[in-house]
C-alpha positions as CSV (number, residue, x, y, z in Angstrom):
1,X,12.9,-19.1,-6.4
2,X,15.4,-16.4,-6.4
3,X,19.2,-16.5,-5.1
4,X,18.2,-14.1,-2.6
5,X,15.0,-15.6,-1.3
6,X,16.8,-19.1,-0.9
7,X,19.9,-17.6,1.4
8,X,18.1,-15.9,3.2
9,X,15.3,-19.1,3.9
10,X,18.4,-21.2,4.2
11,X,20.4,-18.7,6.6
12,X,17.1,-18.8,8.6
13,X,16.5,-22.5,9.1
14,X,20.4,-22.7,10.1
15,X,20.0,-19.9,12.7
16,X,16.9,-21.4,14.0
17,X,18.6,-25.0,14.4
18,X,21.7,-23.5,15.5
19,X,23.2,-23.4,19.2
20,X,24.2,-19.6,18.6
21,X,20.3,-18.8,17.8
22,X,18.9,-21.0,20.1
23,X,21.0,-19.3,22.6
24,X,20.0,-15.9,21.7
25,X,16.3,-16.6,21.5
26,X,16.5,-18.3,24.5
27,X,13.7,-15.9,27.3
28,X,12.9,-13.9,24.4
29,X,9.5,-13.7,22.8
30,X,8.3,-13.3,19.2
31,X,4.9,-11.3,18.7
32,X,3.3,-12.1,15.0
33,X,1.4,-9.2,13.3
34,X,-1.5,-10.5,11.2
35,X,-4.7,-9.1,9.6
36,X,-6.6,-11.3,7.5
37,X,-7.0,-15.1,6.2
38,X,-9.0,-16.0,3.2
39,X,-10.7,-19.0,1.8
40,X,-8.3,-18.8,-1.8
41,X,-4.9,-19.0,-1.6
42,X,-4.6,-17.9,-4.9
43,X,-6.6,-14.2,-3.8
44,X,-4.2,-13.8,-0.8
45,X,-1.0,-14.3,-3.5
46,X,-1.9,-11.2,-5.3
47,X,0.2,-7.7,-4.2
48,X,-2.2,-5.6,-3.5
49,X,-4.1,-8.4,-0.7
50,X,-0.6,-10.2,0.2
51,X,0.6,-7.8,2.9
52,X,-2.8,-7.7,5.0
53,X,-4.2,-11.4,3.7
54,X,-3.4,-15.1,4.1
55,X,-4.5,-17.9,2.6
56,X,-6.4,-20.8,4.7
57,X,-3.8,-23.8,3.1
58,X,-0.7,-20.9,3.7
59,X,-2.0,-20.3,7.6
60,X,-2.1,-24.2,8.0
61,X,1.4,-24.9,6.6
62,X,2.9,-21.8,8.9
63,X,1.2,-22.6,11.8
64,X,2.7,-26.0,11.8
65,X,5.8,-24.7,10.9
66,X,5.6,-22.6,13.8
67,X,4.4,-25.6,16.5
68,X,7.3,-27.6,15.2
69,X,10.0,-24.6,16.2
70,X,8.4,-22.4,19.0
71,X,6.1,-22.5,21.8
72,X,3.0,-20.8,20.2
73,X,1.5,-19.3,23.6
74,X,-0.8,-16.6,24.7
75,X,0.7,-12.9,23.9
76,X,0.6,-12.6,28.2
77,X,3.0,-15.3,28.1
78,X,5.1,-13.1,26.8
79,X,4.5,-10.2,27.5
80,X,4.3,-11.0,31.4
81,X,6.0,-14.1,32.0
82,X,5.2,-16.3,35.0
83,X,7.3,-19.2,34.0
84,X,11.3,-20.3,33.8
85,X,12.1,-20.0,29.8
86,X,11.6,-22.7,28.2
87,X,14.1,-24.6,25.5
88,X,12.5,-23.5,22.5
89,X,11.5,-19.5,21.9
90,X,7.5,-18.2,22.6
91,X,5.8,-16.7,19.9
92,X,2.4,-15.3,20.1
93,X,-0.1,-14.4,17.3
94,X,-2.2,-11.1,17.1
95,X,-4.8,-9.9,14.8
96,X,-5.3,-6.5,14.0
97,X,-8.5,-4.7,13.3
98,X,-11.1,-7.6,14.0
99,X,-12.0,-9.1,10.0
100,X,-15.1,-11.5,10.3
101,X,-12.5,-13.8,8.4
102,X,-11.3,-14.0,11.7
103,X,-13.8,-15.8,13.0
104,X,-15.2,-17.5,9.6
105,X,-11.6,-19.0,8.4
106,X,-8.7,-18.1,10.8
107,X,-10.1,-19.7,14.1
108,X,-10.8,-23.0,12.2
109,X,-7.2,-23.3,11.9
110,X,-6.1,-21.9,15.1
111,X,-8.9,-24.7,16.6
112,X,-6.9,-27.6,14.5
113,X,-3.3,-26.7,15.8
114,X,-4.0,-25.4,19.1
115,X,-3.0,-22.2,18.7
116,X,-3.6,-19.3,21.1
117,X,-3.9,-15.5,19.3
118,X,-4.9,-12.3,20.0
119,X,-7.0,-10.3,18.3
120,X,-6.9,-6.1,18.6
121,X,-10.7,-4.4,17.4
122,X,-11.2,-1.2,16.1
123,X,-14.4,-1.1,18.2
124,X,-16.6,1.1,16.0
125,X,-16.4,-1.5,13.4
126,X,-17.6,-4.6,15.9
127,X,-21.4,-5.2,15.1
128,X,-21.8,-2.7,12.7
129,X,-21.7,-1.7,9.1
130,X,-18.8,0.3,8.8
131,X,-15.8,-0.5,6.4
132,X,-12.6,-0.5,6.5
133,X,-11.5,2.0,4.0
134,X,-8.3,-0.1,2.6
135,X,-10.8,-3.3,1.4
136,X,-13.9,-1.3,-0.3
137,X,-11.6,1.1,-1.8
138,X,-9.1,-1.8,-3.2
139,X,-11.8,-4.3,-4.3
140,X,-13.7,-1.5,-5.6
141,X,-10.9,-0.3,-7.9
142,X,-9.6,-4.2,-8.4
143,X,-13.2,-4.2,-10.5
144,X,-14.3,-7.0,-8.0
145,X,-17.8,-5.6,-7.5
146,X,-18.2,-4.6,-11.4
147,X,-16.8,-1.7,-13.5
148,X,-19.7,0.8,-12.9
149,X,-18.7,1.4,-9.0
150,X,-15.3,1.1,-10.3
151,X,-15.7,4.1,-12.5
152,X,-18.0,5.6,-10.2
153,X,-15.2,5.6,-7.7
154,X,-12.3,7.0,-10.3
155,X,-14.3,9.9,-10.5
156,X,-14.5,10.3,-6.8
157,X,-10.6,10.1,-6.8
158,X,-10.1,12.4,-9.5
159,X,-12.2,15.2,-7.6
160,X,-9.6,14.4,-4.5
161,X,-7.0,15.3,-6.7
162,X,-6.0,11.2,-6.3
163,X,-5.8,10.1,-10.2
164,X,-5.4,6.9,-10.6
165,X,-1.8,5.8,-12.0
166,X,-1.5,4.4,-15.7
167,X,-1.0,1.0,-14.5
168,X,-3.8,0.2,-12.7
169,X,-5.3,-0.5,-16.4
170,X,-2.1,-2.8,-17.2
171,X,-3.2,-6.0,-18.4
172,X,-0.4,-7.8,-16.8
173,X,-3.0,-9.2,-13.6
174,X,0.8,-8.7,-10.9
175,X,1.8,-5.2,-11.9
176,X,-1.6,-3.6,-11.5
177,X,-1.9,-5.2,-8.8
178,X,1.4,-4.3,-7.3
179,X,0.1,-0.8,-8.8
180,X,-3.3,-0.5,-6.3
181,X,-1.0,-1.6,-3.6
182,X,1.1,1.6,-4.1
183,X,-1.5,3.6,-4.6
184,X,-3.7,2.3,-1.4
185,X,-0.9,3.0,0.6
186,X,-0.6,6.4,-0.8
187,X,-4.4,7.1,0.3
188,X,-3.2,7.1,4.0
189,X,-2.3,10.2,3.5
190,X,-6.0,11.5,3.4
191,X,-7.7,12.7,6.7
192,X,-9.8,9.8,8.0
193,X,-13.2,11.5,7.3
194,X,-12.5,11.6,3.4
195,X,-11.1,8.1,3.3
196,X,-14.8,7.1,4.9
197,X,-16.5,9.3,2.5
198,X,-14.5,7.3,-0.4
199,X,-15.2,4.3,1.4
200,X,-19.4,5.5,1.8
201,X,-18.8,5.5,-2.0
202,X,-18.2,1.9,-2.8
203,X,-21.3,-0.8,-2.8
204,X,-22.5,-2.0,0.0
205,X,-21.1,-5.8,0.7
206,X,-24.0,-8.0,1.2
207,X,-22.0,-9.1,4.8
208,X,-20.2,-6.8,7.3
209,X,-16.3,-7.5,7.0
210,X,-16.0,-7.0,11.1
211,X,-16.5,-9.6,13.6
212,X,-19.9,-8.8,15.7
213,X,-19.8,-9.2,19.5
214,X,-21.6,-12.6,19.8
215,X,-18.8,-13.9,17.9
216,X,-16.4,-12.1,19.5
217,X,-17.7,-13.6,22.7
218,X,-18.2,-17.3,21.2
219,X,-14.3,-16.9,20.4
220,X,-13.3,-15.5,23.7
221,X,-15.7,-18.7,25.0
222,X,-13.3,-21.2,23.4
223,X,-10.6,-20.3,25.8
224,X,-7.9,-19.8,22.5
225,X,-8.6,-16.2,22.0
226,X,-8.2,-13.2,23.9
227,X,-9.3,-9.3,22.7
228,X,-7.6,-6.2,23.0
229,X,-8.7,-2.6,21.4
230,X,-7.1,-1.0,18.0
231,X,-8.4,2.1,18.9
232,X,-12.3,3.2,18.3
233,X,-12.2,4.7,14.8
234,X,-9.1,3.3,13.9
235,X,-8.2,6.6,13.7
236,X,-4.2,7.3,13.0
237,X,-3.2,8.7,16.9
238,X,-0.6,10.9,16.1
239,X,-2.9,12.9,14.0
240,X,-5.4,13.6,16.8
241,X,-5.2,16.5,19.2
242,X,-5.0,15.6,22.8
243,X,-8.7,15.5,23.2
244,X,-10.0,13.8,20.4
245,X,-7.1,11.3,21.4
246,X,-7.6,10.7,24.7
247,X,-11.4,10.1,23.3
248,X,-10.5,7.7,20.6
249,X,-8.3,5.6,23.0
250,X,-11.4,5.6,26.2
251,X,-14.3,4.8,23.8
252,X,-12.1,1.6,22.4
253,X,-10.9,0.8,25.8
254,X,-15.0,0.8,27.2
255,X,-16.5,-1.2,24.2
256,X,-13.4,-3.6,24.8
257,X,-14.7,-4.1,28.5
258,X,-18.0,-3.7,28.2
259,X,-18.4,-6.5,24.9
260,X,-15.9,-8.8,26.9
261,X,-14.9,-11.0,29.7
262,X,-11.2,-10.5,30.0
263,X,-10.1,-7.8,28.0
264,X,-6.0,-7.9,27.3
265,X,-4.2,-5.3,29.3
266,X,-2.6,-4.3,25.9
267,X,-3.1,-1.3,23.6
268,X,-2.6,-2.0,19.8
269,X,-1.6,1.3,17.8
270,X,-3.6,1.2,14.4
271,X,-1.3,1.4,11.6
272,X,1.3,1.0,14.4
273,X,1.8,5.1,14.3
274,X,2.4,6.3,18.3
275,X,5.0,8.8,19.4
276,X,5.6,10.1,23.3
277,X,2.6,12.0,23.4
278,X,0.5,8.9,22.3
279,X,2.4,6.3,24.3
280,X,1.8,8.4,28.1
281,X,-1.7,8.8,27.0
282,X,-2.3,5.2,26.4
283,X,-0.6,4.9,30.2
284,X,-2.8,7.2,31.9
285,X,-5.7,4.8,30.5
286,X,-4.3,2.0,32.4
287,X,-2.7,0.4,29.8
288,X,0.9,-0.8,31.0
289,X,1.6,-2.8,27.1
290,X,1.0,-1.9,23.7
291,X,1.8,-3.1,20.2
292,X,3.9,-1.8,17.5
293,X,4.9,-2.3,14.1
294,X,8.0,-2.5,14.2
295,X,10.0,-5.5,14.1
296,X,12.0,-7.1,16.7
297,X,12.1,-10.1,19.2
298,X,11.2,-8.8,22.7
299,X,13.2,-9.5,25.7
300,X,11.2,-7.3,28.1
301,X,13.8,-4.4,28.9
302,X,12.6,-2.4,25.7
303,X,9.6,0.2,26.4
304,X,6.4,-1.8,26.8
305,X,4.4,1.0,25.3
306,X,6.0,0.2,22.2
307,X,6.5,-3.7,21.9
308,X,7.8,-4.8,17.9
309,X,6.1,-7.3,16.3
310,X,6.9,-9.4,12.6
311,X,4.1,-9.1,10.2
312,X,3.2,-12.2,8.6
313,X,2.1,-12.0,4.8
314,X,1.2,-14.6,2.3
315,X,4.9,-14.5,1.2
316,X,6.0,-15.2,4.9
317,X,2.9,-17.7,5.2
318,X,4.0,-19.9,2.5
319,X,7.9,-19.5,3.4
320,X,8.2,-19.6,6.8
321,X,11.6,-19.7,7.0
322,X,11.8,-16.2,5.3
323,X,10.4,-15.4,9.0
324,X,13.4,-17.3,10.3
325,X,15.5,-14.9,8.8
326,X,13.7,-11.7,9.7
327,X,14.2,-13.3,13.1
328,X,17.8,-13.8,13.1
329,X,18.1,-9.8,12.2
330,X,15.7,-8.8,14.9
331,X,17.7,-11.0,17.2
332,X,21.1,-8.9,16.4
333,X,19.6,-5.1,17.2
């Protein structure tokens, strides 16, 4: 472990046992950002999956972290709270985009700790055979489904005018994969219909990686999970003209409350990209909340159209207290 990563998990387990943090988190809620969890630990620990992926042994050790320091409580809790604080801070878990892993190996867990979350669906993906762009391309290029596709798909890259870098051939199994992370996150770039094409590309998964709405019901049944929409497409908003827009954001909103009970009165911006234009559309949809990316405790007097939230990666996952500290910053803006 590194100087750095120790002071800062140290200087977050003080602040969170402290009477000056305990004070300043006191009425305040935290809002967790995560994606995906998988069955191997060891897959999540790799770059290019850490950001968006956690590992089912990781998400057991942070969620109990998290019961022994916080009230873990529905994001409503929070968001619109009907209670007198309590002595110990909220936090509140949401999932964004609506991975079958959701369901298959994050709910488990959830189940065991009693654990409420939220999860936020790109609705064109629920039930269907879409992908999202970010795992076909990756696992694609990581050689996971063989090295024809993965060739197949260079070529397709180099016609974009998207070589790949040098490294991504490095034998060294953390820098190429630290080298597909950069060059995923350089793909956002491209408009959404040539990041499906790329995706169309890739071989076909012999499961859908969404949820489908009979499981999105059976979680809702449980009483533990709540849904919310991450837009139709998932689409980035403040690339859309006003119409197309104001269609992406209906069309998630109407799956949402036609697939389910009790539909969150919360917005979730996909990739967490909204600006003024974005936000008053999302409130002329009747949407008086939505989600963020960027970090922050919230205190509700901040813009509720624009609500920070801490991601949570493997890293984070497996040292919680490296949350603590992110905390402690967020608590000072």
């Amino acid at each position: 472990m590194g100087i750095m990563q120790l002071f800062k998990q140290t200087s977050g387990w003080l602040y969170l046992n402290s009477p000056v943090g305990r004070n300043q988190l006191h009425g305040a809620g935290v809002i967790l950002m995560l994606h995906r969890v998988l069955a191997n630990d060891r897959a999540a620990d790799l770059p290019h999956r850490n950001e968006l992926c956690i590992g089912t042994k990781a998400f057991d050790h942070f969620l109990e972290w998290l019961n022994r320091h916080f009230d873990c409580v529905p994001l409503m809790d929070i968001l619109q709270p009907t209670q007198q604080p309590s002595p110990r801070p909220k936090v509140a878990l949401t999932f964004d985009d609506g991975w079958r892993d959701n369901a298959l190996h994050a709910f488990p867990v959830l189940l065991k700790h009693q654990v409420p979350a939220s999860i936020f669906l790109s609705s064109d993906f629920i039930g269907s055979r879409q992908r999202f762009w970010w795992e076909s391309i990756g696992e694609t290029l990581w050689g996971s489904h063989g090295e024809a596709p993965r060739m197949h798909l260079i070529d397709c890259l180099q016609q974009l005018g998207r070589p790949l870098p040098v490294l991504l051939d490095d034998v060294d199994v953390q820098r190429r994969s630290l080298a597909l992370l950069r060059f995923l996150q350089s793909l956002k770039t491209l408009p959404p219909p040539e990041l499906s094409r790329l995706a169309d590309e890739c071989p076909a998964e012999s499961m859908p990686q969404a949820l489908d709405w009979q499981q999105v019901r059976e979680l809702e049944n449980s009483g533990l999970v709540r849904f919310g929409p991450h837009g139709a497409s998932h689409a980035i908003l403040t690339g859309l003209d006003d119409c197309t827009l104001g269609q992406e954001i209906r069309r998630s909103r109407d799956a949402l409350l036609n697939g389910c009970k009790r539909p969150l009165p919360v917005y979730c911006y996909p990739n967490g990209d909204n600006d003024a234009r974005v936000r008053q559309q999302v409130a002329d949809h009747d949407f008086p909340f939505a989600l963020g990316t960027a970090a922050g405790i919230y205190r509700g007097n901040a813009d509720p159209l624009a609500v920070p939230r801490f991601g949570v990666s493997q890293r984070v996952a497996r040292n919680p207290q490296l949350l603590s500290w992110r905390i402690y910053r967020g608590a000072r803006a």
